[in-house]
PAPA-163271 format. One record per residue: residue number from 1; x, y, z of N, C-alpha, C in turn; residue in one letter. Coordinates in nm, 3 decimals, decimal comma. Atoms other than C-alpha are relative to their C-alpha. Last residue first. Layout:
   k     nc1     nc2     nc3    cac1    cac2    cac3     cc1     cc2     cc3 r
 NUM       X       Y       Z       X       Y       Z       X       Y       Z A
...
//
This chain:
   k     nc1     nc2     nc3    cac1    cac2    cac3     cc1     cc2     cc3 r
 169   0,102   0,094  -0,003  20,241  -2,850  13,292  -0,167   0,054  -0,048 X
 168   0,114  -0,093  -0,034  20,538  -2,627  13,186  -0,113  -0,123  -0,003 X
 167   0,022   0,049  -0,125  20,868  -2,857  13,243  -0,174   0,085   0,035 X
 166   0,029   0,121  -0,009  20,932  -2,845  12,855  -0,049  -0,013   0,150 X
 165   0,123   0,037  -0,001  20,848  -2,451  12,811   0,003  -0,160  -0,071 X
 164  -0,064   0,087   0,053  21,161  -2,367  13,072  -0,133  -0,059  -0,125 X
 163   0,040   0,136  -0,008  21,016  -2,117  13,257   0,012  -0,126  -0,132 X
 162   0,154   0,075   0,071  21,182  -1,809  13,226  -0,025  -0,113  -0,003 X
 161  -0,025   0,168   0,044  21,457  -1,666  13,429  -0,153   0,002  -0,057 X
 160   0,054  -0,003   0,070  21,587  -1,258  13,421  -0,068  -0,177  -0,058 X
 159   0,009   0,123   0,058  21,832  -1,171  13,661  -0,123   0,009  -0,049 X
 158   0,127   0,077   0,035  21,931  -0,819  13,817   0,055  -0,106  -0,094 X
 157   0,125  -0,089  -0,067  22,184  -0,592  13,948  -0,103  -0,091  -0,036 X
 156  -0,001   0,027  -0,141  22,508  -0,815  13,818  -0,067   0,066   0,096 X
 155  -0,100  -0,102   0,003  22,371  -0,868  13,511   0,050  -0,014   0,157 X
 154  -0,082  -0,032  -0,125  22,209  -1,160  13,397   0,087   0,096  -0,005 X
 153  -0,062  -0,108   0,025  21,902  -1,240  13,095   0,101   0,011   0,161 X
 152   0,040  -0,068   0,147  21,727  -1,551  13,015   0,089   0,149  -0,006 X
 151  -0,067  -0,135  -0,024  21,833  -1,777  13,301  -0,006   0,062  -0,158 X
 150  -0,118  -0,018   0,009  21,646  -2,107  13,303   0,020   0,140  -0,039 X
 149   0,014  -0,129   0,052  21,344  -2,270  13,467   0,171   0,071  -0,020 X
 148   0,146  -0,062   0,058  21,208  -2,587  13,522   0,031   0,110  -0,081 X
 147  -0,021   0,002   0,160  21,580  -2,720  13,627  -0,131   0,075  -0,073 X
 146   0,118   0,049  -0,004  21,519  -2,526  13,995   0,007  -0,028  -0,186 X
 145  -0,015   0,193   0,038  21,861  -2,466  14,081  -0,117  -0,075  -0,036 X
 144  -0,151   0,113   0,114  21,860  -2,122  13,931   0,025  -0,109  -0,018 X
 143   0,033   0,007   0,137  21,498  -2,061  14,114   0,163  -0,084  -0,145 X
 142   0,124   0,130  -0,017  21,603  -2,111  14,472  -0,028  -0,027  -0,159 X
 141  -0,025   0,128  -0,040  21,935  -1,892  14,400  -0,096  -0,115   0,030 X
 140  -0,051  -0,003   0,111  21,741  -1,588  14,268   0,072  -0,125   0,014 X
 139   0,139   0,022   0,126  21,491  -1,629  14,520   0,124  -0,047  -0,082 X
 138   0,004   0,127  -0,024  21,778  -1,670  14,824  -0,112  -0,052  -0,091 X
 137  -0,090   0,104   0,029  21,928  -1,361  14,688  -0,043  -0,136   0,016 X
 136   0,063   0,157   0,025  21,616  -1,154  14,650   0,104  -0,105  -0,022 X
 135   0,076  -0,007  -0,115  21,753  -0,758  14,774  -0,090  -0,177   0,021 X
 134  -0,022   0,012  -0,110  22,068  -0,874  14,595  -0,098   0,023   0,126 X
 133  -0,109   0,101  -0,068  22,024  -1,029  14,285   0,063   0,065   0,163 X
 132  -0,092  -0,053  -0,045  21,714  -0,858  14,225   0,101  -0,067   0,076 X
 131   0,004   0,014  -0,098  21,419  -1,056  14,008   0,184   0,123   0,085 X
 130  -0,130  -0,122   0,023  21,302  -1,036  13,681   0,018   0,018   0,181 X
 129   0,003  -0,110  -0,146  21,070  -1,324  13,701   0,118   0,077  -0,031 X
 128  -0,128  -0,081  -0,010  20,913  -1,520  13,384   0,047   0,000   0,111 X
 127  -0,112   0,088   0,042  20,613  -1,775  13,303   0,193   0,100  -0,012 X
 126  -0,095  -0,092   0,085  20,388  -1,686  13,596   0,119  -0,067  -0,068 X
 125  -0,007   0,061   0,139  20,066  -1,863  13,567   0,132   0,091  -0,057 X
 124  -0,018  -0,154   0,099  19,965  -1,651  13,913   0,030  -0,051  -0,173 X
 123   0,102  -0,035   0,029  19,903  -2,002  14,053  -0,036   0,136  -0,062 X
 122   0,123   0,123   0,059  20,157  -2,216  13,942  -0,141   0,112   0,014 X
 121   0,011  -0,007   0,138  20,414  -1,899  14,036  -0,155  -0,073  -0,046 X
 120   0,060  -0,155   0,069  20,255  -1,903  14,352   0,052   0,043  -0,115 X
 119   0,162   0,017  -0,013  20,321  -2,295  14,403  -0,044   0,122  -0,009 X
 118   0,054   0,093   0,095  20,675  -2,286  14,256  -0,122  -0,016   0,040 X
 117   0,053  -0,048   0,141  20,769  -1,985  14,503  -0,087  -0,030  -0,105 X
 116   0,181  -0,019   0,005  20,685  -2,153  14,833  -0,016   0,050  -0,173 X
 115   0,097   0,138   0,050  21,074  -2,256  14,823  -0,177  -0,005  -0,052 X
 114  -0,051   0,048   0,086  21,190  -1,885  14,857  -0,065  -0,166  -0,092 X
 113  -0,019   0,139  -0,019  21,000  -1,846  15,181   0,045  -0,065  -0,146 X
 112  -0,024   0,051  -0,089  21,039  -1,507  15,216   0,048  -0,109  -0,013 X
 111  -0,143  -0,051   0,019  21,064  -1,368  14,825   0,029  -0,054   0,192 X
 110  -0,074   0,056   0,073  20,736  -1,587  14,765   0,169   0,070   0,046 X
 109  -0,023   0,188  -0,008  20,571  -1,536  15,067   0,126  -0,091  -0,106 X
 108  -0,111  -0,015  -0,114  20,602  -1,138  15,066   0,013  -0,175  -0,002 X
 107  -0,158  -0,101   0,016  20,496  -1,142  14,682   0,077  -0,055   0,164 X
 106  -0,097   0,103   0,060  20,187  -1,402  14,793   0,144   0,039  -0,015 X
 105  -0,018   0,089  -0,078  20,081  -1,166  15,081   0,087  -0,128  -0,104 X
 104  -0,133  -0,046  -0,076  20,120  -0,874  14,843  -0,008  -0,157   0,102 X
 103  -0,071   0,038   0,096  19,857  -1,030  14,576   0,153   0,014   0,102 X
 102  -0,064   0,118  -0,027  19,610  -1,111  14,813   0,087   0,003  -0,047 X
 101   0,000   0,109   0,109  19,363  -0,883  14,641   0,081  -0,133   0,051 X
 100   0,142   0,116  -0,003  19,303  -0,668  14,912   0,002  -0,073  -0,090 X
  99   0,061   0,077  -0,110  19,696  -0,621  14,947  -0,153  -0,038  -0,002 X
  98  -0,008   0,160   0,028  19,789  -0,506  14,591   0,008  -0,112   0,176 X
  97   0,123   0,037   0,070  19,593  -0,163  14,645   0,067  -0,168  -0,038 X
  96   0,099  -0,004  -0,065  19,813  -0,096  14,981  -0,093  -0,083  -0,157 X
  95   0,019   0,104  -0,068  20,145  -0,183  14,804  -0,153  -0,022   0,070 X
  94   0,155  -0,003  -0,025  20,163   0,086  14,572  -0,042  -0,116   0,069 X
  93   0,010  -0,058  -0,130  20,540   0,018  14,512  -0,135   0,086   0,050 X
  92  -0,108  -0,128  -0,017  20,489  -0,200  14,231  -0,018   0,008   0,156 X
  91   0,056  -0,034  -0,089  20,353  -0,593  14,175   0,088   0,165  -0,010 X
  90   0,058   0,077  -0,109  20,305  -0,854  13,951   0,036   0,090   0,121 X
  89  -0,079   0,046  -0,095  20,370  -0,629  13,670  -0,069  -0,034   0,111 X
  88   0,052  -0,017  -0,136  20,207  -0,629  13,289   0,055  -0,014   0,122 X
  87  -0,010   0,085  -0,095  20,369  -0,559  13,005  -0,028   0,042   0,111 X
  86  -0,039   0,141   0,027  20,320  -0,392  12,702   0,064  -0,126   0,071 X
  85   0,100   0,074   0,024  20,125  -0,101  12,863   0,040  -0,114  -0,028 X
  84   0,123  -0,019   0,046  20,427   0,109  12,918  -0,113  -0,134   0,032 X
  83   0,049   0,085   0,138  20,748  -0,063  12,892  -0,141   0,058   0,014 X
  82  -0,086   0,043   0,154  20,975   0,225  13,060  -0,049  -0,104  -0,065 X
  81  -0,047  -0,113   0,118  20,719   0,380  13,297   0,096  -0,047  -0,133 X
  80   0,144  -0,070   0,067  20,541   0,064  13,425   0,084   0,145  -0,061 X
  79   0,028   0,125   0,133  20,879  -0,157  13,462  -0,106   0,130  -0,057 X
  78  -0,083  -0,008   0,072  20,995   0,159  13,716  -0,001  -0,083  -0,160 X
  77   0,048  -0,173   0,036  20,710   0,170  13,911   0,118  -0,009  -0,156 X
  76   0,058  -0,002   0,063  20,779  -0,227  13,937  -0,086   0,161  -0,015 X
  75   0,000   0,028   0,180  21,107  -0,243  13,999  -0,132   0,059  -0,064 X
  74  -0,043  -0,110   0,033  21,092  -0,190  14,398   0,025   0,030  -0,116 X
  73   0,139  -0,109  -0,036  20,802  -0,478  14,387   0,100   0,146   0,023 X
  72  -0,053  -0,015  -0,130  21,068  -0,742  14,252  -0,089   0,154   0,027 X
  71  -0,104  -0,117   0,015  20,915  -0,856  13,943   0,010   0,019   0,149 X
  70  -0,002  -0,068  -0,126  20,713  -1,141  13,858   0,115   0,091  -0,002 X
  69  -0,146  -0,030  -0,075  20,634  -1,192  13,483  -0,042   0,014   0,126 X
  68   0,011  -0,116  -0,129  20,363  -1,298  13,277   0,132  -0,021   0,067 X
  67   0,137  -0,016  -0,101  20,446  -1,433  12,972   0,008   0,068   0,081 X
  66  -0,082   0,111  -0,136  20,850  -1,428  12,801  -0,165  -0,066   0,089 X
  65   0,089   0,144   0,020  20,698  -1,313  12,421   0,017  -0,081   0,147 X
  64   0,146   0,052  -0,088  20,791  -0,987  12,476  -0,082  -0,111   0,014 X
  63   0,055   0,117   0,000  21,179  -1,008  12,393  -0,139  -0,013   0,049 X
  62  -0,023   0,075   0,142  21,361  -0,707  12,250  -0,093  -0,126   0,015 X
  61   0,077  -0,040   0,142  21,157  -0,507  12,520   0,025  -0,047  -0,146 X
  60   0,140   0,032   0,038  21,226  -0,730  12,800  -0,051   0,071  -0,171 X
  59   0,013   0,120   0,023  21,599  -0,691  12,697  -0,136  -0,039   0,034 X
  58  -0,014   0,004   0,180  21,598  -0,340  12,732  -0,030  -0,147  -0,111 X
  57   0,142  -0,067   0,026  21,356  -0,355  13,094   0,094   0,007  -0,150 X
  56   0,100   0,071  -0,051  21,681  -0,604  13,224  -0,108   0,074  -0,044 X
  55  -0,079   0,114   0,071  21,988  -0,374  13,129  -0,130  -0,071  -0,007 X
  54  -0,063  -0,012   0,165  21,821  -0,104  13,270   0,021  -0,044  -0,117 X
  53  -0,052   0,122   0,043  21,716  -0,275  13,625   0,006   0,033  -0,186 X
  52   0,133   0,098   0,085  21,676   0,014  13,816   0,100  -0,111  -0,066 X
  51   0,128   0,078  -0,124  21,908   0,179  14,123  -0,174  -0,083  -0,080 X
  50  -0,071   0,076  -0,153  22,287   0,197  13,952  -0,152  -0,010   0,070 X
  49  -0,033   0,157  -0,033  22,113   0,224  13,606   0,068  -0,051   0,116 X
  48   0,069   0,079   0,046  21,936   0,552  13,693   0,065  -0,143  -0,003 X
  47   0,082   0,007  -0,125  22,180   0,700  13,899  -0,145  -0,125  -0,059 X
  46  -0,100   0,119  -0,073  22,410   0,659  13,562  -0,062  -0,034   0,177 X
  45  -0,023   0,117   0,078  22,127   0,809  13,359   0,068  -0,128   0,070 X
  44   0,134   0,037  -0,055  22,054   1,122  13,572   0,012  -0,145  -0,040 X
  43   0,033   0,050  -0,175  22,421   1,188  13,570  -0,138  -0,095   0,035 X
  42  -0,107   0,041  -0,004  22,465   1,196  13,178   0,016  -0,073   0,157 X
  41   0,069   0,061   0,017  22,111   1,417  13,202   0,049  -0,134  -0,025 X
  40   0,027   0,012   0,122  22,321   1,651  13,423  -0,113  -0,125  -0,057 X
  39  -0,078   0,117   0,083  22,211   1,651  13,784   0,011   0,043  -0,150 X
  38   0,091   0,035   0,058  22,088   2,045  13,950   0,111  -0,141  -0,076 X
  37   0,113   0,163  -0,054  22,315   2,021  14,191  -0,063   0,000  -0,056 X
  36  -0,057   0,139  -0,023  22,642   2,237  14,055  -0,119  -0,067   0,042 X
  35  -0,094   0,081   0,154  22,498   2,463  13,739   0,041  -0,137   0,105 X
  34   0,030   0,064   0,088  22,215   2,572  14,004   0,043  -0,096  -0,102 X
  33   0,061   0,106  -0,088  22,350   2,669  14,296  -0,013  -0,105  -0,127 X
  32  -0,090   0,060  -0,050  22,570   2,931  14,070  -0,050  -0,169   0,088 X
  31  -0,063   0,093   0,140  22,260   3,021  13,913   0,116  -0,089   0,068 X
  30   0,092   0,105   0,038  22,105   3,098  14,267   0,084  -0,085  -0,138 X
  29   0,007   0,066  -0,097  22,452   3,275  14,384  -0,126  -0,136  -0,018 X
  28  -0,160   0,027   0,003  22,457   3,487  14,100  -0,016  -0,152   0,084 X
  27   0,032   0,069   0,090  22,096   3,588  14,151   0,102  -0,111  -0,093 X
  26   0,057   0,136  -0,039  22,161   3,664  14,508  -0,067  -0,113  -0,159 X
  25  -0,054   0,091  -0,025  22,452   3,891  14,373  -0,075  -0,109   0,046 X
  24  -0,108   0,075   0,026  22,287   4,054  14,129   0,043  -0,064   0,048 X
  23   0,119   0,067   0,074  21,981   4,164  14,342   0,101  -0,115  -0,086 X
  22   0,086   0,064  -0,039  22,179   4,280  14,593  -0,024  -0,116  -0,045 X
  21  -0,119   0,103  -0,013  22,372   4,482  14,341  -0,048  -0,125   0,087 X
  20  -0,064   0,066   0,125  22,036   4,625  14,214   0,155  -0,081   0,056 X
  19  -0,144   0,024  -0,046  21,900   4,721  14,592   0,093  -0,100  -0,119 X
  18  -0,050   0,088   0,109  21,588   4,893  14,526   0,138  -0,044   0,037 X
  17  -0,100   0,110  -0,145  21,514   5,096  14,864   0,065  -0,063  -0,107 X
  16  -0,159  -0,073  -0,093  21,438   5,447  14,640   0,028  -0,131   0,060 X
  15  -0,143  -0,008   0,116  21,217   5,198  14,386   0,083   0,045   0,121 X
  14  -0,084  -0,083  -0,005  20,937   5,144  14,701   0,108   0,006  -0,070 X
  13  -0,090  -0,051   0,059  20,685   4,911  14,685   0,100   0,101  -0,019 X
  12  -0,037  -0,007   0,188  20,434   4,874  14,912   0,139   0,001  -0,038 X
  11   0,041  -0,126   0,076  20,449   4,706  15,252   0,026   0,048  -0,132 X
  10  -0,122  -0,041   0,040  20,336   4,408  15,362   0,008   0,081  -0,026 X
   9  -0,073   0,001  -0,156  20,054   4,337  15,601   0,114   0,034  -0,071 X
   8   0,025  -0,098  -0,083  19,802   4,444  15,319   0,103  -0,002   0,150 X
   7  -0,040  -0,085   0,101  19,973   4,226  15,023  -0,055   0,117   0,091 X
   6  -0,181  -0,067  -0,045  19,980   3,959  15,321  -0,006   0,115  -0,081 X
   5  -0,004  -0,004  -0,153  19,601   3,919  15,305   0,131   0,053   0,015 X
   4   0,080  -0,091  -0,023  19,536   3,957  14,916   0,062   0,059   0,183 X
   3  -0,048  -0,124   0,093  19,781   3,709  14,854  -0,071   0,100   0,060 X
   2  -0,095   0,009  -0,071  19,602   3,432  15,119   0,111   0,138  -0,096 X
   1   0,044  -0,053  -0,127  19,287   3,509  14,938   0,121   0,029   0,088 X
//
């Protein structure tokens, strides 16, 4: 409809205006745009492991046996495209549908109040956490000293602890 409408406010076609050099040079100018910002796939990669956890979703996949996991809720778009179905995440960036459930109030509790963790693990039955050593420093440090549970995978973007399965009650 909206075609139809302008194709009467515009005007026809006309070869005599044609403007072939024009044409060349804005097409020049697009490619040219093109070779520098479009990212290589070399680029896309190294953006990739500077803002996911890389290292941390290769090593889930050698190891699925860890249980449920918590994850740091900017991770978890990112867990769901690179393991698929074979693991489940305690929370993404869809925050609205994990609020009527309660689930975001525990997330903000647990990465707030660090200590509160061990009672919303207990009740989520979580036996992992992939966690972010810097947006969750005082997690990743509450948990390290917590003998229960010990360090399964470390980089210096992410950690990886599982629950120890002598302190599991």
């Amino acid at each position: 409809v909206i075609a139809a409408y302008l194709a009467r406010l515009l005007p026809t076609y006309q070869e005599s205006k044609e403007r072939y050099a024009m044409n060349i040079v804005s097409m020049t100018v697009l490619l040219l745009f093109m070779i520098r910002w479009i990212p290589t796939t070399t680029r896309l990669e190294q953006e990739m492991k500077r803002e996911f956890p890389v290292g941390a979703v290769t090593y889930l996949r050698d190891h699925p046996a860890l249980g449920r996991m918590f994850n740091d809720d900017h991770w978890g778009g990112f867990l769901i495209w690179s393991l698929g179905s074979s693991r489940k995440v305690f929370i993404d960036g869809r925050l609205d549908i994990y609020e009527y459930s309660g689930v975001l109030e525990d997330y903000i509790r647990i990465v707030a109040i660090p200590k509160d963790a061990k009672e919303v693990f207990r009740k989520y039955e979580v036996e992992a956490c992939l966690v972010s050593r810097a947006r969750e420093a005082d997690l990743v440090s509450t948990i390290s000293r917590d003998p229960g549970w010990k360090t399964a995978y470390s980089d210096g973007q992410s950690v990886i602890f599982f629950r120890d399965p002598k302190s599991r009650k």
